[in-house]
LUMSEMI-661326 format. One line per 5 residues: number of its first residue (from 1); for each residue x, y, z of N, C-alpha, C, CB. Coordinates in steps of 0.02 Angstrom, whole numbers, plus 32768, in hexadecimal, padded with zeros to 4 digits. Atoms other than C-alpha are relative to their C-alpha. Glycine has a CB too. Layout:
BEGIN
NUM> X,Y,Z,X,Y,Z,X,Y,Z,X,Y,Z ~ ...
This chain:
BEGIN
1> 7FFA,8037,7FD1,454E,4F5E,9BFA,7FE6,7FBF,7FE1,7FDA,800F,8041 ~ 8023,802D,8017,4538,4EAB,9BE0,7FCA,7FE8,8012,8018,7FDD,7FFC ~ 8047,8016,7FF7,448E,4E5E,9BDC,8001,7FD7,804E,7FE6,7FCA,7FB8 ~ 7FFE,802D,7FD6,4470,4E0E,9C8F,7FBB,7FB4,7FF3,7FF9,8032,8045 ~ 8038,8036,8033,442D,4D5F,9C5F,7FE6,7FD1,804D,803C,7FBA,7FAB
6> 8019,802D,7FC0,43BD,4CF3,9CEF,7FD3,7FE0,7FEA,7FE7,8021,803E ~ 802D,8034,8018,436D,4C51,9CEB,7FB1,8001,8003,8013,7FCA,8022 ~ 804B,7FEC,7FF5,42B6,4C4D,9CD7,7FD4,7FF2,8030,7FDF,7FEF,7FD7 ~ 7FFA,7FF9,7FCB,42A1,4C03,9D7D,800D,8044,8034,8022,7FD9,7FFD ~ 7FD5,7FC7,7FC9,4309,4C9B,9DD8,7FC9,803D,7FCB,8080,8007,7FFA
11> 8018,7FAE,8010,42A8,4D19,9D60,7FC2,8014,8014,7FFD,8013,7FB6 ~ 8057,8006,7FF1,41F3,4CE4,9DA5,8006,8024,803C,7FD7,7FAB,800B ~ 7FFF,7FEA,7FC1,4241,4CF0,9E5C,800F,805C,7FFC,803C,7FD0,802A ~ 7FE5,7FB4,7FFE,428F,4DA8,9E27,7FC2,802B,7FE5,804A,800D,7FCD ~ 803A,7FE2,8011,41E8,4DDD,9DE2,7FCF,8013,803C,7FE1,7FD4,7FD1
16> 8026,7FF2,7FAF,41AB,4DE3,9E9B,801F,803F,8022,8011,7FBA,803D ~ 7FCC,7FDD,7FF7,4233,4E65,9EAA,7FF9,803B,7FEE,802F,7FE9,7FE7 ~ 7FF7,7FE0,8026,4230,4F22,9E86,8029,7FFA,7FD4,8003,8024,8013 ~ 7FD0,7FF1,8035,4270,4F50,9DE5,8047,8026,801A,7FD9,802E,7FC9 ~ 7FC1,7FD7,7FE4,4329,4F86,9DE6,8000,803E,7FF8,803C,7FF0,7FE5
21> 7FF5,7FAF,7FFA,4346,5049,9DF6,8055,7FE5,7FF5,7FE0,8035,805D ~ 7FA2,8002,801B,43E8,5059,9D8E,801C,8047,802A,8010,800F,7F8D ~ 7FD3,7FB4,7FDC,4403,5117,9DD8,8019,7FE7,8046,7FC4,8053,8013 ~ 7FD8,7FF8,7FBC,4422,50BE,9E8E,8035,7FD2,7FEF,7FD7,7FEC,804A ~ 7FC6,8013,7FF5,44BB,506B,9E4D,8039,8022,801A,800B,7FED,7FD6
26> 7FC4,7FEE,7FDE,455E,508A,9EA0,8039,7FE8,8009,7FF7,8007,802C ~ 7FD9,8034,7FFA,45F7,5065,9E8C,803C,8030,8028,8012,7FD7,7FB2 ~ 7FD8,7FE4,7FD1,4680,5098,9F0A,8056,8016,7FF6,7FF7,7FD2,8032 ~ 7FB7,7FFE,802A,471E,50A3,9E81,8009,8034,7FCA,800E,7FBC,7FD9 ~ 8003,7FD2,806D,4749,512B,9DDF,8007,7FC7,7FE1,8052,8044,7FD6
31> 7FF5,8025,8041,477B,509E,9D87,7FBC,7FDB,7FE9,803D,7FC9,800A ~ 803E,801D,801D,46ED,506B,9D06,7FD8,8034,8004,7FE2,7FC3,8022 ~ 803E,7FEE,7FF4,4685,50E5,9D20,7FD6,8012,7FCD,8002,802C,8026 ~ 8001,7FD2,8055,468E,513D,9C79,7FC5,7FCE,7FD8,8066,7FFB,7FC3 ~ 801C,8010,8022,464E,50A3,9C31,7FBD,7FE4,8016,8024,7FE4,7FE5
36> 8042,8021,7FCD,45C3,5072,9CC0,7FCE,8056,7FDF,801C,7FF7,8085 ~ 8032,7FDC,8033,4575,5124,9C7C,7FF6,8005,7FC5,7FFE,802E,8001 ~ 800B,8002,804C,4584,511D,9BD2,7FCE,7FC4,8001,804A,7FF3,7FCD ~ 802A,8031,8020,4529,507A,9BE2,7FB4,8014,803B,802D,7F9F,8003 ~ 8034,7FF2,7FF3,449A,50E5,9C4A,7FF2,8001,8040,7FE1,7FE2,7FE3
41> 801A,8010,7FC1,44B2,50C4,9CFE,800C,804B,801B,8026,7FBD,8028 ~ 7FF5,7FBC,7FD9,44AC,516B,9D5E,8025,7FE9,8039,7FBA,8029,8018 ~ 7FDC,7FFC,7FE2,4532,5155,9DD7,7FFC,8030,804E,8025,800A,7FD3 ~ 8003,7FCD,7FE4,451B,519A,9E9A,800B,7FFE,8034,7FDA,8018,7FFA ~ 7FE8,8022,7FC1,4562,518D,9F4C,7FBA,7FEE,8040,803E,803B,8023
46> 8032,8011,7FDD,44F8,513C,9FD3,7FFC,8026,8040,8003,7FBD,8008 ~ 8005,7FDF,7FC4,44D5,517C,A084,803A,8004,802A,7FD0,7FE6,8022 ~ 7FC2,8012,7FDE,4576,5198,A0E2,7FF5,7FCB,8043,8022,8048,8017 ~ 8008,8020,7FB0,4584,510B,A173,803A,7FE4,801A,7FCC,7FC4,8008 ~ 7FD9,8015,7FD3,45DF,50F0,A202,802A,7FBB,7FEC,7FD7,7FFA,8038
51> 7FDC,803C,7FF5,4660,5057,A1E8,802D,7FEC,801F,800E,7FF0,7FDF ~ 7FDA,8016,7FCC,46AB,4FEB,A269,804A,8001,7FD0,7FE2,7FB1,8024 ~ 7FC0,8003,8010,4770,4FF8,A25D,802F,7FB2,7FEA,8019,8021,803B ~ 7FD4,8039,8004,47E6,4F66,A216,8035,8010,8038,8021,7FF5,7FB5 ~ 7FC9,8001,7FCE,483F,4F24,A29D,7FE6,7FFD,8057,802D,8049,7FF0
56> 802F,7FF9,7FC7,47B3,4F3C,A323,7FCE,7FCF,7FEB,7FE2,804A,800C ~ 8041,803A,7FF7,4724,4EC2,A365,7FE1,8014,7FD3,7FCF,7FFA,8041 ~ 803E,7FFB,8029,46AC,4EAC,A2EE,7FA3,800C,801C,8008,7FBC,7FDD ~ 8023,7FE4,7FE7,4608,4F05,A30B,7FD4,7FA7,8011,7FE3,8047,7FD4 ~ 8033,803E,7FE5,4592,4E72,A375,7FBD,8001,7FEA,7FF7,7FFF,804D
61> 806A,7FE9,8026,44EC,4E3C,A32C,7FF0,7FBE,8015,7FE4,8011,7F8A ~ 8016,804A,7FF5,4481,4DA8,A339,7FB9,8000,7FD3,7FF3,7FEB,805B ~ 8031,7FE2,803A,43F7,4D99,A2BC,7FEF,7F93,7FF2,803C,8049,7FA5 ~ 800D,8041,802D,4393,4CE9,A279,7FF1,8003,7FB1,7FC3,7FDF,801D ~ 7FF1,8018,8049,43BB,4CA4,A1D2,7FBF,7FF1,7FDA,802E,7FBD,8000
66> 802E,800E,8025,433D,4C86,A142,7FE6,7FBF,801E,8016,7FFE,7FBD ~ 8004,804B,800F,4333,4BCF,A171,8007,7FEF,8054,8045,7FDC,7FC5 ~ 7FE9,7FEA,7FAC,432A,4C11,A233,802B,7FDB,8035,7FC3,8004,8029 ~ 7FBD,8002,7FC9,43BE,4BE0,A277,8023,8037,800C,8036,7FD6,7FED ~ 7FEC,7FC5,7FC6,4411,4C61,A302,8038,7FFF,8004,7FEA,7FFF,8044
71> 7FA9,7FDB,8002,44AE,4CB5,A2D3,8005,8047,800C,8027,7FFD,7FB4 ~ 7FE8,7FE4,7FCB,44FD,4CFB,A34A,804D,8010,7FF5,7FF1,7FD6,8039 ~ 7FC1,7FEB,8008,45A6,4D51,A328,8026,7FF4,803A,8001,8041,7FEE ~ 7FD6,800C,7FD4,45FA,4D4C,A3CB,7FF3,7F91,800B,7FE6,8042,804B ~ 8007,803C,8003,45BC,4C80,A3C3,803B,7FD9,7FD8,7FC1,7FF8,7FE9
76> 7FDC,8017,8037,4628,4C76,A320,805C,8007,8018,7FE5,8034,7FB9 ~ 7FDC,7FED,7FF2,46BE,4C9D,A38B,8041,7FBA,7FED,7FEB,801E,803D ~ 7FF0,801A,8022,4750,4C39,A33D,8002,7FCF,7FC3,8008,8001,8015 ~ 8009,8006,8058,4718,4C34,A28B,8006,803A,7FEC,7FB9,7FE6,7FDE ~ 8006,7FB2,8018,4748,4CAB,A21B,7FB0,800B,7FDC,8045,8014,7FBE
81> 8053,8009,8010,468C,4CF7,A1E5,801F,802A,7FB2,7FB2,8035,8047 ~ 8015,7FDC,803D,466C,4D45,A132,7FD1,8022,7FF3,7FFA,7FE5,7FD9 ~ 803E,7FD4,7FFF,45EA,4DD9,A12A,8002,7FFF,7FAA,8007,8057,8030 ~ 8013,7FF9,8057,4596,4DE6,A05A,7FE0,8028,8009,7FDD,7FCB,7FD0 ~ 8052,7FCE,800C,451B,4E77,A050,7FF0,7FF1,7FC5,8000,805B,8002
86> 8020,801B,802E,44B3,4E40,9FC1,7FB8,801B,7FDF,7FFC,7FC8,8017 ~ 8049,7FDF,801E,4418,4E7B,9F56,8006,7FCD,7FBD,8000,806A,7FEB ~ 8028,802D,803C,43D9,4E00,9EC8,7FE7,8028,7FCC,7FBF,7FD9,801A ~ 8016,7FEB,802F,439E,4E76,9E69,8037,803D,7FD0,7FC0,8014,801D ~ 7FDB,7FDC,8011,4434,4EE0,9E4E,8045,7FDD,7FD3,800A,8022,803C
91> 7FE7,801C,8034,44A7,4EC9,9DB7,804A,7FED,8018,7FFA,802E,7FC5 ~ 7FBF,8015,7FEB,4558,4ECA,9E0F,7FFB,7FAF,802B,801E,8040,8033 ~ 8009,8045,7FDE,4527,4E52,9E7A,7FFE,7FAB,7FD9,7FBB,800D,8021 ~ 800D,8026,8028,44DE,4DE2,9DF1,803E,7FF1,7FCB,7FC7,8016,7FE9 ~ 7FA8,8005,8012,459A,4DF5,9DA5,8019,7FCD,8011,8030,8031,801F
96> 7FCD,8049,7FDF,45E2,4D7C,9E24,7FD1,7FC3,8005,8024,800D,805C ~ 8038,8033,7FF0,453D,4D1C,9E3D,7FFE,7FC7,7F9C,7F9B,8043,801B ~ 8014,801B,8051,4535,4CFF,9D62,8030,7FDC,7FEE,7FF7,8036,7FC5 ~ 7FD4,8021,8012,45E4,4CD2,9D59,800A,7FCE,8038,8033,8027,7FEE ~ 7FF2,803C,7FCB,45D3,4C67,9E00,8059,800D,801B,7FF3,7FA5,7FCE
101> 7FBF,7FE7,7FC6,4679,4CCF,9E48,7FDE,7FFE,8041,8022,8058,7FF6 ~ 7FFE,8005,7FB4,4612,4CE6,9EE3,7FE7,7FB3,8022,7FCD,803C,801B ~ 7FF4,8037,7FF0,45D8,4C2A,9EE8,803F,7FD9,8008,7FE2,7FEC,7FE2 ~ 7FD4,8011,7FF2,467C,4BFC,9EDD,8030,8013,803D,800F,8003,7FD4 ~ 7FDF,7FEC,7FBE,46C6,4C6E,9F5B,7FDC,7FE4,8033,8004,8049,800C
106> 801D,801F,7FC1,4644,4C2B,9FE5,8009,7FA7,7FFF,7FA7,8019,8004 ~ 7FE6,8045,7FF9,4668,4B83,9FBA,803C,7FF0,8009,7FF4,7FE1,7FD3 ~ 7FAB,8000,7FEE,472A,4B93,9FC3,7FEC,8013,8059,803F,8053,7FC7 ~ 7FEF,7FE6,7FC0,4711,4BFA,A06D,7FD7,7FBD,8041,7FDA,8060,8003 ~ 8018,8027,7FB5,4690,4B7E,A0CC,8010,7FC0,8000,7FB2,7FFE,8013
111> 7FDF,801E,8001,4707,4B09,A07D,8035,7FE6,8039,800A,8014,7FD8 ~ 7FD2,7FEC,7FCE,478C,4B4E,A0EF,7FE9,7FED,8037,800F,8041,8003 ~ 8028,8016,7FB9,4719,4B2C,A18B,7FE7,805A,801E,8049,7FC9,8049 ~ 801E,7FC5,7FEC,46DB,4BF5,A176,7FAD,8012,800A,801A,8029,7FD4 ~ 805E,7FEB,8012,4622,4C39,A192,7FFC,802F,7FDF,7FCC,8017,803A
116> 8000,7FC0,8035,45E2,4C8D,A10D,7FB7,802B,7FFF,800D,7FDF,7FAB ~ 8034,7FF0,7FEA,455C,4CF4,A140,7FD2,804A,7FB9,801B,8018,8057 ~ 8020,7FCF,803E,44EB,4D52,A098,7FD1,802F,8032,7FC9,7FCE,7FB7 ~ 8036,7FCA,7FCE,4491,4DFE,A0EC,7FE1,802E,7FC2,8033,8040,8047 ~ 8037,7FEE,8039,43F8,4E4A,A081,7FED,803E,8029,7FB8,7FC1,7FED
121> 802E,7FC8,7FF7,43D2,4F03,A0BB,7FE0,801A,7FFC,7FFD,8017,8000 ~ 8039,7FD6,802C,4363,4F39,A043,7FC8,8003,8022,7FEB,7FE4,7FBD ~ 802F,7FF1,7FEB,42D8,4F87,A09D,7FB1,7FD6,7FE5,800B,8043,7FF5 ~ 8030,8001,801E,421C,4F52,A07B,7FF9,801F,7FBC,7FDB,8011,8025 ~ 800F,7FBF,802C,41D3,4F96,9FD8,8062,8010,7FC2,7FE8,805A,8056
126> 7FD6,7FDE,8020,428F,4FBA,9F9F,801F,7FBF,7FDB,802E,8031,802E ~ 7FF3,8034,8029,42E7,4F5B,9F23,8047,7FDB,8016,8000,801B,7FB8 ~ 7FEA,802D,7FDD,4329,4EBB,9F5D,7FEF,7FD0,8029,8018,8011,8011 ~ 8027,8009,7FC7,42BE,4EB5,9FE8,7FEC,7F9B,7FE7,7FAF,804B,8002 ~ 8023,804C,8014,427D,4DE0,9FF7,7FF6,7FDC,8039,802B,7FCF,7FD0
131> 801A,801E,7FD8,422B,4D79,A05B,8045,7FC0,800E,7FB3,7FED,7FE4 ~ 7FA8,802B,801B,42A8,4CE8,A0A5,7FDD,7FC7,7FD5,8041,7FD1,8053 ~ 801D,804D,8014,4237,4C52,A043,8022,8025,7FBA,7F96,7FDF,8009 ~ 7FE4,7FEA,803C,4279,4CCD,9F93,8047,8009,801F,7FDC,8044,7FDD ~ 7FCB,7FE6,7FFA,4315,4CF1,9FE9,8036,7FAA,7FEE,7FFF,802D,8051
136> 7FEF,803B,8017,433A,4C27,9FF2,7FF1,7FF2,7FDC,7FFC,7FDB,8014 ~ 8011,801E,8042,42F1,4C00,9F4E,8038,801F,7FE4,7FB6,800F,7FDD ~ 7FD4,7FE2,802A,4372,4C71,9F0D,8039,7FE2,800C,8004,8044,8005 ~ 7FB2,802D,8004,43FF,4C1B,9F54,800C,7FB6,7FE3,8019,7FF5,8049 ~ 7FFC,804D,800A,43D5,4B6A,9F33,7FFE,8029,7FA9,7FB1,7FB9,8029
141> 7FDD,800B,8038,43C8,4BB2,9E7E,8035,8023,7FDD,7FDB,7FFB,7FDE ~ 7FAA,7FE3,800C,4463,4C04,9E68,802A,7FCF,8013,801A,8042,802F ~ 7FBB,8028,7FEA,44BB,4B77,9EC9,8030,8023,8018,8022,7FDE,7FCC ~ 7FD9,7FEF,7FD8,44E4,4BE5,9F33,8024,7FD9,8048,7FE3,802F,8008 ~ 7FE4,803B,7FB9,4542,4BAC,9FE9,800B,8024,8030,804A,7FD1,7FFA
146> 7FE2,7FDB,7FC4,4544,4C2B,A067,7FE5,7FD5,804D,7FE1,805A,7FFD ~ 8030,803A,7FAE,4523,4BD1,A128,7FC5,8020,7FFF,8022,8006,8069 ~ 8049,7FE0,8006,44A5,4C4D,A11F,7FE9,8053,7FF3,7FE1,7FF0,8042 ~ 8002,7FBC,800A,4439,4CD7,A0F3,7FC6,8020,8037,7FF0,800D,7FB1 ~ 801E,7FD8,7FC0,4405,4D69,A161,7FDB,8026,7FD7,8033,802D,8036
151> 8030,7FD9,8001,4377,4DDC,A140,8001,8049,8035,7FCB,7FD1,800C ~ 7FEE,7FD4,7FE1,439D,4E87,A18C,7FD3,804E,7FF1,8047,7FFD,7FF2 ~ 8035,7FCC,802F,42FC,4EF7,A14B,7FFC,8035,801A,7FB6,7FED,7FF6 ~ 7FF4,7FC8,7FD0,4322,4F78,A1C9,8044,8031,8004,7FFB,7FDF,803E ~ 7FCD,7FFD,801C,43C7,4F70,A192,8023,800F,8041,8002,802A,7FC5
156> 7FE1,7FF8,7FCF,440E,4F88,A25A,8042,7FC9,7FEE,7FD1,7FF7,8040 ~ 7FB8,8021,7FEB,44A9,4F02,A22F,802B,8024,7FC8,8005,7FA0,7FFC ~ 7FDA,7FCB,8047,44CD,4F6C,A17E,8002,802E,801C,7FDD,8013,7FB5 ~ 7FE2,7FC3,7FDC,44DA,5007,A1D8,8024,7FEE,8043,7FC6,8034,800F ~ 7FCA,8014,7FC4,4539,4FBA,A26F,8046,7FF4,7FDB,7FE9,7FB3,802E
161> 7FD6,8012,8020,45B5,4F87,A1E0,801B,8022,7FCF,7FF3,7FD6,7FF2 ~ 7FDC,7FD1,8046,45BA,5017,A175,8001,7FEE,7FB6,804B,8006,8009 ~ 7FFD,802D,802B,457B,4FA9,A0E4,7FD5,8027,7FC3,7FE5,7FB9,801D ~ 8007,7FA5,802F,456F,503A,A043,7FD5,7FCE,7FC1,8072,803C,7FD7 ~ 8021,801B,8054,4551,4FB9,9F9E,8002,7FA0,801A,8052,801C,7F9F
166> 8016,8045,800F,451E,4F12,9F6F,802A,7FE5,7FD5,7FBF,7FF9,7FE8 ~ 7FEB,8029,7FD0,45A7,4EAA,9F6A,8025,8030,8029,8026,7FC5,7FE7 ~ 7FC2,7FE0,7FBC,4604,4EF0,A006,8023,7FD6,8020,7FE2,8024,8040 ~ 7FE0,8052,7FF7,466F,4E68,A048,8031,800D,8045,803C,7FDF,7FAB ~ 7FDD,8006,7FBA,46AC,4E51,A108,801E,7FC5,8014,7FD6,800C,8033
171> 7FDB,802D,7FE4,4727,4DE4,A150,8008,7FF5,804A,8035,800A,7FE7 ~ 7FEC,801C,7FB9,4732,4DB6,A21E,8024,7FC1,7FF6,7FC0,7FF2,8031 ~ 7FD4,8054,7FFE,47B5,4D4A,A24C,7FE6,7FDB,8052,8076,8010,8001 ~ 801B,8045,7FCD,479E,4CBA,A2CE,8014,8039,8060,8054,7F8F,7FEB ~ 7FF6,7FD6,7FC5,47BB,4D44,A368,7FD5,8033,800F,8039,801B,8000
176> 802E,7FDE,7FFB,472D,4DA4,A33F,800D,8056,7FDF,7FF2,7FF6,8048 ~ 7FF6,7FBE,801B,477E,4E39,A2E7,8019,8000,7FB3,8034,8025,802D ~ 8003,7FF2,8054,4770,4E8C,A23C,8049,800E,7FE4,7FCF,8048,7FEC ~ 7FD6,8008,801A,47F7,4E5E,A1D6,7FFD,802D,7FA1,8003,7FB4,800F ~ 8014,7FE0,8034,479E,4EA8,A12A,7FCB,8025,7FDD,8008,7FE5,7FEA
181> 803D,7FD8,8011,4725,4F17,A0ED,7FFE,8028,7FAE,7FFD,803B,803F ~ 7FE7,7FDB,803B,4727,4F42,A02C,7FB9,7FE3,7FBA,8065,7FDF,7FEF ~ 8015,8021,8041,46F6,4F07,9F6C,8014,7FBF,800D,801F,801C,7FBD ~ 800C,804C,8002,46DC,4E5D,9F48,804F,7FEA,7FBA,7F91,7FED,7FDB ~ 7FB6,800F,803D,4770,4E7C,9EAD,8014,804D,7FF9,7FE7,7FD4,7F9C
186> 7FEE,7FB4,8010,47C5,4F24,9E58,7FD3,8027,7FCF,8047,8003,7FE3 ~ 801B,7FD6,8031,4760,4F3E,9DC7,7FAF,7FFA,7FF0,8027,7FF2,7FC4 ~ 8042,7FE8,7FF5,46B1,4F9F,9DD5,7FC5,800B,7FCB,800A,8037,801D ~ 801C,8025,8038,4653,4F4B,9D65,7FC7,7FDC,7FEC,801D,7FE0,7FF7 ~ 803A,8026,7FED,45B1,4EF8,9D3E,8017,7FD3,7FBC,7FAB,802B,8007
191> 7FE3,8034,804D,4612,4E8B,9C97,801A,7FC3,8037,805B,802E,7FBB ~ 7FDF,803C,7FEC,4633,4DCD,9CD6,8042,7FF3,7FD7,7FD0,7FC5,7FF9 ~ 7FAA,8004,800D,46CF,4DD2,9C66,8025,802A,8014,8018,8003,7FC2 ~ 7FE0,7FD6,7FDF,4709,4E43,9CD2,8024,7FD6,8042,7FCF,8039,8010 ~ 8004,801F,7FBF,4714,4DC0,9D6A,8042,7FF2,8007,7FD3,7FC4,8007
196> 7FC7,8023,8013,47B0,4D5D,9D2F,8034,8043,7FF6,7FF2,7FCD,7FBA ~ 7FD2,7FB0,802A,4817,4E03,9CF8,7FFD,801E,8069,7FAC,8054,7F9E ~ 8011,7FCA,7FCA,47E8,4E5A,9DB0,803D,7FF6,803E,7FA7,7FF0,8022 ~ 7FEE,801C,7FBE,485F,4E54,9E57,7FD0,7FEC,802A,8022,8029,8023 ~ 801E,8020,7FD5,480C,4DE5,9ECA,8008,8021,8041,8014,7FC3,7FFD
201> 7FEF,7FD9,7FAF,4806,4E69,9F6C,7FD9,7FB4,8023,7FC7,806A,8017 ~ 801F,8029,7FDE,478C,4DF4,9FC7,8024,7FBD,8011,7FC9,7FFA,7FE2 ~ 7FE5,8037,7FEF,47CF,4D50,9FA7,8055,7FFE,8013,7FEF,7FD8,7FC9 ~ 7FC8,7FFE,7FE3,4885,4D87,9FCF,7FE6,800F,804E,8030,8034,7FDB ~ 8006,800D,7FCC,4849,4DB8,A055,7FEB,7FC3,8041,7FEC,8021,7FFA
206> 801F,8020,7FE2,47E6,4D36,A09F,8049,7FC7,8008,7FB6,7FF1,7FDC ~ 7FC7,803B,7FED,487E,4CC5,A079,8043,8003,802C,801C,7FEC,7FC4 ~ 7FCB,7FFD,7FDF,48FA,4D1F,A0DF,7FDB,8004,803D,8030,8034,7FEF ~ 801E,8007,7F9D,4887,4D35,A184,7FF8,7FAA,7FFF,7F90,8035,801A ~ 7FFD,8047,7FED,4862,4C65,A173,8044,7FF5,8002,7FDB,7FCE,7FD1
211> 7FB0,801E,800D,4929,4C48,A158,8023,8033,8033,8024,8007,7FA0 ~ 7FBB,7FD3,7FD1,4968,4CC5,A1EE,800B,8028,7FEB,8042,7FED,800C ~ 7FDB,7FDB,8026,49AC,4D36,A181,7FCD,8062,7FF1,800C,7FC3,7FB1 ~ 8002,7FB0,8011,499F,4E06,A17A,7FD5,7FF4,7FBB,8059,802C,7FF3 ~ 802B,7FCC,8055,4919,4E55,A0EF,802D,8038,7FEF,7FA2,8036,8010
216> 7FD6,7FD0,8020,4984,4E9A,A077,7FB7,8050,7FE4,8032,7FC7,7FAC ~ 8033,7FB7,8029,48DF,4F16,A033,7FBF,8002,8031,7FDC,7FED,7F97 ~ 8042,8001,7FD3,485F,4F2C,A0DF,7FCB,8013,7FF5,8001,8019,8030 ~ 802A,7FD2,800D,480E,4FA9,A0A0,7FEF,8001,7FC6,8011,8033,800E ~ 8014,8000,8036,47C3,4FC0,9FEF,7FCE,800C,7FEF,8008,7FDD,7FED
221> 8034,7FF5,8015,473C,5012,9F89,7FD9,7FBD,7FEF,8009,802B,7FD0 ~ 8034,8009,8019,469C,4FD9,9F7B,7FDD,7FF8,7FCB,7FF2,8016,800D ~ 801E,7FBC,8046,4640,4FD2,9EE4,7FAB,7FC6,7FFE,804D,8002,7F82 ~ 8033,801E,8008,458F,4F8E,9EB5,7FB3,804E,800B,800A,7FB8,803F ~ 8038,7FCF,7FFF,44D2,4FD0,9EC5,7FF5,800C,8062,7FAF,7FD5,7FCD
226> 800B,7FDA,7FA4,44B0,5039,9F70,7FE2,7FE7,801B,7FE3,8041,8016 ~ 8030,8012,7FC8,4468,4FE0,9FFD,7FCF,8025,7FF7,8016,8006,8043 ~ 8041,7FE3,8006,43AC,4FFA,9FF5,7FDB,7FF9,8055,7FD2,7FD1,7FBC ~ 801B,800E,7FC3,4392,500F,A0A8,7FBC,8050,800E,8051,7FF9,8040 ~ 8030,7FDB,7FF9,42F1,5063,A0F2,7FFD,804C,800E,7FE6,7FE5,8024
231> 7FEB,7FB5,7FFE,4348,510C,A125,8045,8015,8010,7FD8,8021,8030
């Protein structure tokens, strides 16, 4: 695998952070896998959970943001919303974050006039886990752009959502129902030259629920490190 490289800023804040556990990676595809062990990661499925159906309301939550503002899903009712499950310390993640694919996707989408809502499960103690004063330091230095991030240490809106790895990527359209639930691209990967090369599941998607238009791919594996939720 390639080296994941972070500024010396972001490596002080990630030092507050358990160390990564490579065995709880997970990725939700065969393809790649061969070479995700050869380069050492033990490979392994996460807890089976319940997930709401595409095509049906999207499960209701309400939860305050790092930066405590009160989002409220049924509030967001004609906007399409964007769910991220996210962990900072996990290498897929840091994929789209290194090459700034997922800054760019949240800036295209809340471009559009979408909410882009980042959700952090990781239990206390487990890796990921962060306070929100590290959770916003991390975005301002990534340059990241989500409207906001949620803190979910209980992990009740990741198991309302069926939310397996870190990135997991949800779509609601402006009516309140789940239009997507999948990978963030096709190929299950922790290489940033992989980004450009990948099908874009996510962002096709997101662009046919803002434009009217049928999801040609609703559904789609997963792939990333396993939600680190408390049980």
């Amino acid at each position: 695998m390639s080296k994941i490289r972070y500024s010396s800023a972001e490596t002080s804040i990630r030092a507050q952070a358990p160390a990564i556990d490579r065995r709880e990676a997970l990725v939700g595809a065969t393809a790649g896998l061969g070479s995700l062990i050869a380069g050492g990661a033990l490979l392994r499925s996460g807890p089976a959970l319940a997930a709401p159906q595409v095509g049906q309301p999207a499960p209701a939550f309400t939860a305050t943001d790092t930066k405590g503002v009160a989002r409220d899903l049924a509030s967001l009712a004609g906007k399409v919303v964007v769910l991220e499950w996210t962990n900072a310390e996990c290498p897929f993640v840091a994929k789209h974050y290194n090459s700034a694919n997922m800054q760019k996707l949240q800036k295209e989408a809340t471009a559009a006039g979408a909410i882009w809502l980042s959700i952090i499960s990781s239990a206390p103690g487990e890796q990921g886990y962060v306070e929100a004063s590290t959770a916003n330091a991390l975005t301002s230095i990534r340059d990241a752009a989500p409207t906001g991030v949620i803190l979910d240490p209980d992990g009740k809106i990741g198991h309302a959502y069926g939310a397996q790895t870190t990135p997991h990527m949800y779509v609601i359209d402006a009516r309140g129902v789940l239009r997507y639930v999948g990978g963030i691209d096709s190929i299950p990967s922790t290489q940033t030259a992989d980004v450009p090369k990948a099908q874009p599941f996510f962002r096709e998607a997101f662009l046919a629920v803002s434009q009217g238009r049928p999801v040609k791919n609703a559904v789609t594996r997963p792939y990333g490190c396993s939600v680190k939720y408390s049980v």
